[in-house]
PAKEVO-222799 format. One record per residue (C-alpha): residue in one letter; x, y, z. Coordinates in steps of 0.02 Angstrom, whole numbers, padded with zeros to 5 digits, always signed. Example, Ala and Ser with C-alpha at 12.3 -4.5 7.8 and 13.67 -1.06 7.14 Angstrom:
BEGIN
a+00615-00225+00390
s+00684-00053+00357
***
This chain:
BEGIN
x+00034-03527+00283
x+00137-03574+00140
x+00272-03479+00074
x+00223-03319-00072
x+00263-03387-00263
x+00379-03266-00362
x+00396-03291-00534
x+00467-03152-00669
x+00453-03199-00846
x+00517-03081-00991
x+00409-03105-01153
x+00418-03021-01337
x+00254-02918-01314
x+00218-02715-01229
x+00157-02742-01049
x+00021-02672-01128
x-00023-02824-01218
x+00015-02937-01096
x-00086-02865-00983
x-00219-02860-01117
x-00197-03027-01175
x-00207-03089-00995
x-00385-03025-00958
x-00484-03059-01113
x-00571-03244-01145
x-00519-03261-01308
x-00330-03193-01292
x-00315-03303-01126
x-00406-03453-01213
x-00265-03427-01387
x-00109-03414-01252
x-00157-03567-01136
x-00250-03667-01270
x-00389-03703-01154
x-00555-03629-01141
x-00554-03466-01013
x-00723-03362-00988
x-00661-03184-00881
x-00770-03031-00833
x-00608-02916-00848
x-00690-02767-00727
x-00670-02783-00533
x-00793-02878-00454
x-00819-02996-00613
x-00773-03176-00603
x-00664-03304-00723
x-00626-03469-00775
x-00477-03517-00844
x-00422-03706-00926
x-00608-03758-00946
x-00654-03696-00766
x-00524-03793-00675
x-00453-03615-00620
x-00577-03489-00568
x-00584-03335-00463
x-00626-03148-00469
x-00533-02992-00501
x-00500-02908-00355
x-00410-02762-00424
x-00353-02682-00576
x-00236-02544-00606
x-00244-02538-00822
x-00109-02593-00911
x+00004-02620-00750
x-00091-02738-00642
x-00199-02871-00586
x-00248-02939-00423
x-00369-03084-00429
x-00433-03228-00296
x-00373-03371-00384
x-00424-03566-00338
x-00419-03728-00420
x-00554-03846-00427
x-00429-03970-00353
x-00426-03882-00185
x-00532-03930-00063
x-00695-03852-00008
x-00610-03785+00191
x-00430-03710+00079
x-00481-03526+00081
x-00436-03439-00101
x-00270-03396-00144
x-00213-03202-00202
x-00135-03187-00369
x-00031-03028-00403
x+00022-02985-00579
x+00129-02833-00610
x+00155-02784-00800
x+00307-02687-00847
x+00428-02631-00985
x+00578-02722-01046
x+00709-02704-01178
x+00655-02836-01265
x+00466-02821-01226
x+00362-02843-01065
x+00380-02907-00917
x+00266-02986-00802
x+00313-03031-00609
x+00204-03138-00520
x+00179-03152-00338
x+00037-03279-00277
x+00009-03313-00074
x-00099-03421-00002
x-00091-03577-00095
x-00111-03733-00014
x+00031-03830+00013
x-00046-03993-00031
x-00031-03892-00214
x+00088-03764-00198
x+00231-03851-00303
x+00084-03896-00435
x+00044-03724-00439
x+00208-03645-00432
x+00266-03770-00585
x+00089-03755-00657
x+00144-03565-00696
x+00288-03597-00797
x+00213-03755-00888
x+00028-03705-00918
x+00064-03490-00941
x+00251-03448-00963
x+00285-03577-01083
x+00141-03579-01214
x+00144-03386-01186
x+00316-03374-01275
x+00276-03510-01395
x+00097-03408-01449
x+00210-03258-01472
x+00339-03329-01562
x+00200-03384-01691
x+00129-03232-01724
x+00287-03134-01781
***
């Protein structure tokens, strides 16, 4: 098993809309700038980046969190899916969001773990920087 991805990112939005932004298609689709289709209610399914991500939403606690199993559509058939934790919380200067993801498969797990910062962290502070 590989080792758990941590991540912590601060960005200029409430958890609230973070955690918003996160689960709805068109919000994910404006922050990544890639298409994402997601069934926000447990049990529902998603696609993220034009269905190279997809998964379903294990868990939701509104506002705060969101537990999903997560896989890419580079992973082979046998690699089980991967558990993706995101905890939304408050910060000075906005919202916080600390990710923990286990389970991913070492032949991708520094793709995914820089994948995070380049594909989601990044363009999510850029797409909020915009809008002010």
């Amino acid at each position: 098993m590989t080792r758990p991805i941590r991540q912590s990112v601060t960005l200029n939005a409430s958890p609230e809309e973070l955690y918003e932004t996160f689960l709805d298609s068109k919000g994910h689709a404006a922050v990544t700038g890639a298409p994402a289709r997601i069934d926000r209610k447990v049990g529902g399914r998603f696609t993220a980046f034009g269905r190279q991500l997809r998964g379903q939403t294990l868990l939701v606690d509104p506002k705060r969190l969101i537990v999903q199993a997560w896989r890419s559509s580079q992973w082979k058939a046998e690699d089980p899916d991967s558990i993706l934790i995101l905890r939304f919380s408050k910060a000075a200067q906005g919202g916080i969001v600390d990710l923990v993801h286990v389970n991913v498969p070492a032949h991708d797990h520094k793709g995914v773990s820089q994948g995070w910062r380049t594909y989601y962290w990044k363009p999510w502070k850029a797409y909020l920087a915009k809008r002010k």
